[in-house]
N, C-alpha and C positions, 0 to 999 in steps of 0.2 A: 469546389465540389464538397458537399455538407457529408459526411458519412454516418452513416446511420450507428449509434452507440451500442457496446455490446449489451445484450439483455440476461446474461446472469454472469455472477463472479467469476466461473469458470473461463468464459469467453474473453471477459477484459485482463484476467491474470495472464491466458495465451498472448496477448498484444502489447502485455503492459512492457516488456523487454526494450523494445522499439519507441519506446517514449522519454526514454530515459536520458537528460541532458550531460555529455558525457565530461564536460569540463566541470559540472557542481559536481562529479562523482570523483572528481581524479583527487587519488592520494587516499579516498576511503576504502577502508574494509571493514564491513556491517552485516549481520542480520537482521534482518527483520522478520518479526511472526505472526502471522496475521491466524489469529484465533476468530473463525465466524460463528454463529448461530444460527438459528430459525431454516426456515424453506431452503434461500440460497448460501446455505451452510457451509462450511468445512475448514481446513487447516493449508495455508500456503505460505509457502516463505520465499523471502526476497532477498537475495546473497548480492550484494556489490563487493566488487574490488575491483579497482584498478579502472575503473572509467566504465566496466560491462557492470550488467544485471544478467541474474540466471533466476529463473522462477522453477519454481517444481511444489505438487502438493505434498503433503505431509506436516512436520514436525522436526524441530532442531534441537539438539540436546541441553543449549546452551545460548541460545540467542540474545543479539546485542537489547534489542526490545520486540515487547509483544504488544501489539495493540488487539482487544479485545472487542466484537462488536457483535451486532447481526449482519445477516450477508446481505440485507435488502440497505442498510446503512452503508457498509463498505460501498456498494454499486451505486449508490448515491455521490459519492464523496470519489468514487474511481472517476466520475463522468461527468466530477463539475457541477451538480447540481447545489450543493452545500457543502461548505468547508467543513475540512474534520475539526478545526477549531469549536464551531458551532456544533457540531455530534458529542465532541469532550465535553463544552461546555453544558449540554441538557444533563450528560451522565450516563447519555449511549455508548460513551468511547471508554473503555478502559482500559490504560498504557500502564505498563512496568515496564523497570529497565532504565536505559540511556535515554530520561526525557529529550535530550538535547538534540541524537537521532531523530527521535520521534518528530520535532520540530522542525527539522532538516528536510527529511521528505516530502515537503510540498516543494522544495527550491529542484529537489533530484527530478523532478517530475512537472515542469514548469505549463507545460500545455493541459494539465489537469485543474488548473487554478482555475475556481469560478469565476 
């Protein structure tokens, strides 16, 4: 059964908790910050520890990394359309931080691979 993908960041950040592979996550504790732009805009972070994810919007005073994009690029890259590799690589993706994290997250998140 195909499920139809969510159509704005809002909606796949609600689902993304449940995507989360719990054995790539065991033993980490991370933020992540996800800095959007444009139309499907805004600010959400991504808290692991201990095998969970916890999403909420806003801002963290202190996060592990921040990836920086547009929100129409993020829902790309949430839904498998294109790797965020390929977004970094044009110069749509902008990451500070724990590059290392940064490269981690497509394994936390395995059914998101294009």
């Amino acid at each position: 059964m195909n499920q139809t993908p969510p159509k704005t960041v809002r909606d796949f950040f609600s689902t993304l908790a449940d995507k989360l592979d719990p054995e790539a996550a065991e033993g980490l504790d991370a933020v992540y910050q996800f800095d959007l732009n444009g139309v499907d805009g805004g600010q959400y972070l991504l808290q692991i520890r201990d095998g969970a994810c916890h999403i909420s919007e806003g801002t963290h005073p202190d996060p592990h990394v921040t990836l920086a994009m547009s929100g129409e690029d993020c829902l790309r890259v949430l839904n498998g359309q294109v790797s965020g590799t390929a977004v970094a690589m044009s110069g749509r993706l902008r990451i500070s931080g724990d590059m290392g994290l940064a490269l981690q997250l497509a394994s936390l998140f395995p059914s998101l691979r294009p």
